[in-house]
Structure formats: structure tokens, C-alpha cells
C-alpha positions as CSV (number, residue, x, y, z in Angstrom):
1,X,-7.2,-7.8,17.0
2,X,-3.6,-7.1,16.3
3,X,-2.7,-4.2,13.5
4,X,-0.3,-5.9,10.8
5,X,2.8,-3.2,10.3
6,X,5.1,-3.3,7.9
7,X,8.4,-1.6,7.7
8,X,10.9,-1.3,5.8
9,X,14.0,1.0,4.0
10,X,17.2,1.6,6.2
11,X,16.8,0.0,9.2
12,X,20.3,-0.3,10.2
13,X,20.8,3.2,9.9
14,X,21.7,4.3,13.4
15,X,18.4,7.1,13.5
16,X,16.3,3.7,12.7
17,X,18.3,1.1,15.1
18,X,15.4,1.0,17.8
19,X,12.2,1.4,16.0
20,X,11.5,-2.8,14.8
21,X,12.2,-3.5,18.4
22,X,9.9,-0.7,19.8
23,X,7.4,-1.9,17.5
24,X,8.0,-5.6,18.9
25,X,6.5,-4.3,22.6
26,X,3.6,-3.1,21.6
27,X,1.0,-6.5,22.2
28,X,-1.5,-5.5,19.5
29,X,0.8,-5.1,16.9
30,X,1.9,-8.0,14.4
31,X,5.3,-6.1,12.4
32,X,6.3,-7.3,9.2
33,X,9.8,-6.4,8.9
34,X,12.0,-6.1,5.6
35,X,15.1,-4.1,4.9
36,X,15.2,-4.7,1.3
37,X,12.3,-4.2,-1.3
38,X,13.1,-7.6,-2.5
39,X,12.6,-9.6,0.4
40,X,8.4,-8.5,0.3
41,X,6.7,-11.0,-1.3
42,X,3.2,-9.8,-2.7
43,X,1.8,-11.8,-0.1
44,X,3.3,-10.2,3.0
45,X,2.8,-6.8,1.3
46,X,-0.8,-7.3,1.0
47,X,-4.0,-6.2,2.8
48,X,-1.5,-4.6,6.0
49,X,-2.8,-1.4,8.0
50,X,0.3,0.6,8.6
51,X,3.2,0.4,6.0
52,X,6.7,2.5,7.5
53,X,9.2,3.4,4.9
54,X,12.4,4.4,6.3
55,X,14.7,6.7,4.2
56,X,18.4,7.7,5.3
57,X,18.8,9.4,1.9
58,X,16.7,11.2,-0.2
59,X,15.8,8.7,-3.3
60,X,15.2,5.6,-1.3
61,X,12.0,4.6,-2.6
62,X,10.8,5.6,-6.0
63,X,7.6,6.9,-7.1
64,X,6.6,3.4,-8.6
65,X,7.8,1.8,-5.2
66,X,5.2,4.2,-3.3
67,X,2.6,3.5,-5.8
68,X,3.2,-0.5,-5.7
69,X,2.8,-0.5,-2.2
70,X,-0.5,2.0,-2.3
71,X,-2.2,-0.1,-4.8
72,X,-1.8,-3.7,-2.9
73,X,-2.9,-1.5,0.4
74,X,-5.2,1.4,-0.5
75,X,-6.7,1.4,3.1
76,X,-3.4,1.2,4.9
77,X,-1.6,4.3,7.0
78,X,1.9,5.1,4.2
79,X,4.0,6.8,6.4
80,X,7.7,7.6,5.5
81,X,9.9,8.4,8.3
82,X,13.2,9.9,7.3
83,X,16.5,11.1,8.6
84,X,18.5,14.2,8.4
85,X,19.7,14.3,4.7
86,X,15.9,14.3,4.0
87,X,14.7,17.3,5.8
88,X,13.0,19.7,3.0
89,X,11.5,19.8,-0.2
90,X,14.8,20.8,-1.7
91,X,15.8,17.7,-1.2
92,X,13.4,15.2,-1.1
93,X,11.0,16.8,-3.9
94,X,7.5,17.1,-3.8
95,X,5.3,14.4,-1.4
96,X,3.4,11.9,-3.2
97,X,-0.3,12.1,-2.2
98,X,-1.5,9.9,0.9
99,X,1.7,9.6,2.2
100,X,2.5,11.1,5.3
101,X,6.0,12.4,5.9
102,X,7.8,12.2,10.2
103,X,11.3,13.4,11.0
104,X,13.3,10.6,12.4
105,X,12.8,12.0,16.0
106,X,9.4,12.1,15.8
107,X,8.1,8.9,15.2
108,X,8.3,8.1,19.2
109,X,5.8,10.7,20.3
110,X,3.7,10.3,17.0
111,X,3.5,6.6,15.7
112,X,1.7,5.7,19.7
113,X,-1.2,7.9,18.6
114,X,-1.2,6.2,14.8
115,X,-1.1,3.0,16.1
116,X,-3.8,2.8,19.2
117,X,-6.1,5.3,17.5
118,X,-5.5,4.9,13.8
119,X,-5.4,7.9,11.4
120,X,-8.6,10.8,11.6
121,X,-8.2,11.7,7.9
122,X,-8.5,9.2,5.4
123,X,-4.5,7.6,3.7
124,X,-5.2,9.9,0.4
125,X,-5.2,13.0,2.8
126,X,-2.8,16.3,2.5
127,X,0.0,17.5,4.9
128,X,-2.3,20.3,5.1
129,X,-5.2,18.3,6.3
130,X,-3.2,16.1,8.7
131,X,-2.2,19.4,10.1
132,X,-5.9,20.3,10.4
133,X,-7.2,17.0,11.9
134,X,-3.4,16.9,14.4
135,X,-5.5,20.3,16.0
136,X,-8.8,19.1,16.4
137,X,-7.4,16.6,18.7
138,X,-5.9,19.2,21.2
139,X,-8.2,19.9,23.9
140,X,-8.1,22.3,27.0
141,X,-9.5,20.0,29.6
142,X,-6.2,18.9,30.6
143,X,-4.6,20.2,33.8
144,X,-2.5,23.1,33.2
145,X,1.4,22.8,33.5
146,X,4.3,25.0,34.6
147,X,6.7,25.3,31.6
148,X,9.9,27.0,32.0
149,X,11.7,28.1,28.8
150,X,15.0,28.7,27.9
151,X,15.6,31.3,25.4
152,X,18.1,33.3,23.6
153,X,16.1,36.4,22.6
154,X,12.4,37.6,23.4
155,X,10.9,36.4,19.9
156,X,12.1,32.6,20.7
157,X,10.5,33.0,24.1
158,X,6.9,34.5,22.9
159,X,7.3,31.7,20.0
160,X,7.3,28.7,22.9
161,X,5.3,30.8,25.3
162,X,2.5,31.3,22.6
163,X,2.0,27.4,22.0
164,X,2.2,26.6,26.2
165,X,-0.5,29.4,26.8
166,X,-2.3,27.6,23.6
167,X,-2.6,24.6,25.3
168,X,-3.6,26.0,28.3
169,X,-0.4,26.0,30.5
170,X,1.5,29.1,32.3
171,X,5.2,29.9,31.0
172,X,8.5,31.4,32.9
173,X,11.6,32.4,30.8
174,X,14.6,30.7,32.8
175,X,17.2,33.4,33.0
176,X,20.0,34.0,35.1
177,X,18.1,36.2,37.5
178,X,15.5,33.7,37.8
179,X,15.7,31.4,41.2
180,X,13.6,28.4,40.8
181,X,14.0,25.4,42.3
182,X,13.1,21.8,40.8
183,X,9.6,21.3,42.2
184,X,8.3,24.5,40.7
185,X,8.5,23.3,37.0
186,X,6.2,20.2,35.9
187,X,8.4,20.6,32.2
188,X,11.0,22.9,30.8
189,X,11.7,23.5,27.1
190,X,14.6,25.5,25.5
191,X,15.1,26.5,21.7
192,X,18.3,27.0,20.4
193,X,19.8,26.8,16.5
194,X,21.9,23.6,17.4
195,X,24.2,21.8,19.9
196,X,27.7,23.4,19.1
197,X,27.0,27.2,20.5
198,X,26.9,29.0,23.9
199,X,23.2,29.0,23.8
200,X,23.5,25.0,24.1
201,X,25.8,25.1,27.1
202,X,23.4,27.4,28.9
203,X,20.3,25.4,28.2
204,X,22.3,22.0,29.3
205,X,23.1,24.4,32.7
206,X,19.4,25.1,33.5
207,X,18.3,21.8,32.4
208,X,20.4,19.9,35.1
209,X,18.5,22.1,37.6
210,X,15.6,19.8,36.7
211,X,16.1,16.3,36.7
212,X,12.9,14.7,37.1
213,X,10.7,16.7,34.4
214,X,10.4,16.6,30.7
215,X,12.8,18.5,29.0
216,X,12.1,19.0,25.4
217,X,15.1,20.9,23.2
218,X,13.3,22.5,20.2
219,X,16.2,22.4,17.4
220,X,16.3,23.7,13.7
221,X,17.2,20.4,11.4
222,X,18.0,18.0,14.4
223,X,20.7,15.6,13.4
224,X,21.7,12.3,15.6
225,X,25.1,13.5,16.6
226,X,22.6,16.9,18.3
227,X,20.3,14.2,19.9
228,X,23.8,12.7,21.6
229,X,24.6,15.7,22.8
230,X,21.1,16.6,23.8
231,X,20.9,13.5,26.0
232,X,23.9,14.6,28.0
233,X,21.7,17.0,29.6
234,X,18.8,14.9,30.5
235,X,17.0,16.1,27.1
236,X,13.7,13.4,27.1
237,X,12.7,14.6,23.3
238,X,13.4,17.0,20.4
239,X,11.4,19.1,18.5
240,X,12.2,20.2,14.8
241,X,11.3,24.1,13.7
242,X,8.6,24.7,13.1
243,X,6.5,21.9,15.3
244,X,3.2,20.9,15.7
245,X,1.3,21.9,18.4
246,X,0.1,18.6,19.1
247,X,3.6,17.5,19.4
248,X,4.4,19.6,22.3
249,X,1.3,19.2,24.2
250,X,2.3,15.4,23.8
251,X,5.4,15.9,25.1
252,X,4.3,18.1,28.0
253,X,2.3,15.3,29.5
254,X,3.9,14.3,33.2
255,X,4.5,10.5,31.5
256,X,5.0,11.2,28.2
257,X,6.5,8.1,26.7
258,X,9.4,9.6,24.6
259,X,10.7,5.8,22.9
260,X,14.2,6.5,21.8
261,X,15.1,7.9,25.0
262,X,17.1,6.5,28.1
263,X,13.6,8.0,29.7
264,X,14.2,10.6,32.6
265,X,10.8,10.2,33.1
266,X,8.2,7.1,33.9
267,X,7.4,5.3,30.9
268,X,3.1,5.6,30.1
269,X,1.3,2.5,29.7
270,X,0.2,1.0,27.0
């Protein structure tokens, strides 16, 4: 039986361009699509199981808008995915209940897991309990990877080392002494504030080493013009600070299925 998913909110925005199409692949899913709150009839609105609201800018749908859409769907998944000018409380204000909140480079890695398996916590759930129920997930009976990380100081390294020995894999920091050659990494992540600093260039440099593995750039406040830069270096995903730890051990899988990306590595099935 196909899920019904509707989306709507900015979806010529170019952080939004591929998503509808994305959507479109998947065979189980039936997408309602609608840019403008006015072209929803009650109809189309009603009785859906996942509802996307895409916001460019903070303000794009209102508090009554959320509610509307709530009340003709209390059993559907309300996810708002947003772009760069939304990142933070200080902008966006406080979360309504039941509606869950994904950065704009997120929804590739997370949405697969929304849509095949559905949400564990009920739609009227807390950040704090999606948090919760993204952990019980994780499990250690996966094999274990080789992770290389890039870092600028020791406390960025033990922060990415912490979450691969979490999840069960073995961690190198990649520095200049280091001489590894592509077949000893299965994936290779590197933090650094942004794409315009030295730290960048360096990461792009160890990255090219590795062509043929994940490479995951952990950034703080990602915006599109640091995913084009990120992709000129082979970069198959980015992850915002802080992350979940579910995100990375998605990421880390051999065929992780990144979406937005020109993907360096094999697409998963689905």
C-alpha cells in the first residue's frame, strides 16, 4: 500500500529543487505536491501520512497553518524541513508540539527511514523524545568500519572519534605524518567551522586521497553555497553541529544513499 506525502512551502528554493522528484522514485509513495497554501484543497489535505513543510525563511507557515494541517491529519508524520536562515531558536522561535524539525541537508539520510519504517514515537512526540527513540535504533551488530578523521585540534578529533568508537568502529586522525593509502579507509569524516578557511583546503587535500569511500564533512550552520564547495572534493554528505549519532552511523554504511548528491558511492536499494 502506497504512503500518501504531502509537501509543500518553498519548493523552488534551490536547498528544495530535488526533493518532489526524489520523492517521485520511491514506488510506495503517492506525493501530493503544493507550493502554495492555497492550492490544498481540504480534500487533498485530508487523512495523508506524512505532511513536509518546506521553509526558506523563518515565518513561512504560521501557527494556525501548523494547527490546520494537524487537525485534518492527527495521525500523520508533520515534518518541517528548513534552510539556512532557519537554523536556531533565535530565529525560528519555539517548535510547535508534534512537529519534527530537519536541516535542509538532512532530509536525504533521514526521510528513507521515515518513509519505509514510519515514525517509533507517536506525531505529538518531543525533540527530546525523537532524540531518545533516533538511539534506540543504533545497534552494535553491524560490522565495524575504518574511519579516518580530519581534524584541526585534538578536542574535534576525540568529538568524531567518540561517536565512531560509539558505534562500534575504529578511528585514525589523518595528519600530515600519516601515510595511508585508499584501501585502508572504508569512510573518512572531517570537521571544520566552514568552507572559506585553510582547514577546508586541507580536508578537500586528504579527501581526494580517497575517492571511492564516504566522505562526510561535519560543518557548523551548513549553507548551500558550503555544500557546492563541499562537493568539489568528493564530499557524499554533511553533517550540522551538533549531529545525531544515528545520522553518522547512517552515513557510515558502505552504500549509504546520500539523495542530493552526484553519489561517489553505489546508490542502496530500495
Amino acid at each position: 500500500m502506497k504512503r500518501q506525502i504531502l509537501i509543500s512551502g518553498d519548493l523552488q528554493s534551490q536547498e528544495f529543487a530535488g526533493l518532489a522528484a526524489w520523492l517521485s522514485d520511491w514506488p510506495n509513495v503517492e506525493l501530493i505536491r503544493a507550493e502554495r497554501i492555497s492550492d490544498i484543497s481540504t480534500a487533498s489535505v485530508a487523512n495523508v501520512d506524512i505532511i513536509l513543510l518546506c521553509a526558506a525563511r523563518p515565518g513561512r507557515f504560521s501557527v494556525d497553518e501548523v494547527e490546520a494541517f494537524r487537525q485534518r491529519n492527527p495521525l500523520a508524520q508533520l515534518i518541517q524541513i528548513f534552510g539556512p536562515w532557519c537554523i536556531g531558536e533565535a530565529r525560528t522561535g519555539p517548535v510547535p508540539d508534534g512537529l519534527q524539525r530537519m536541516a535542509w541537508y538532512e532530509w536525504s539520510y533521514r526521510l528513507p527511514s521515515v518513509i519505509e519504517d514510519g515514525s517509533p514515537v507517536p506525531s505529538t512526540s518531543s525533540p527530546q523524545e525523537q532524540v531518545f527513540a533516533s538511539l534506540g535504533e543504533l545497534t552494535g551488530d553491524g560490522p565495524s568500519a575504518s574511519v579516518g578523521i580530519w581534524a584541526g585540534t585534538a578536542a574535534d578529533f576525540d568529538y568524531l572519534r567518540s561517536a565512531c568508537h560509539a558505534l562500534g568502529h575504529t578511528a585514525t586522525w589523518l595528519r600530515a605524518e600519516q601515510h595511508l593509502t585508499p584501501g585502508e579507509l572504508d569512510a573518512a569524516v572531517g570537521i571544520v567551522p566552514g568552507t572559506d578557511g585553510p582547514e577546508f583546503a586541507e580536508l578537500s587535500r586528504w579527501f581526494a586521497t580517497f575517492p571511492l569511500i564516504p566522505k562526510i564533512a561535519c560543518l557548523g550552520g551548513p549553507t548551500w553555497e558550503d555544500w557546492q564547495k563541499a562537493q568539489s572534493c568528493g564530499v557524499t554528505a554533511i553533517l550540522g553541529q551538533p549531529f545525531r549519532l544515528a545520522d553518522l552511523a547512517t552515513l557510515l554504511q558502505p552504500h549509504a544513499d546520500c539523495g542530493i548528491l552526484p553519489l561517489v558511492n553505489q546508490p542502496s536499494s530500495r
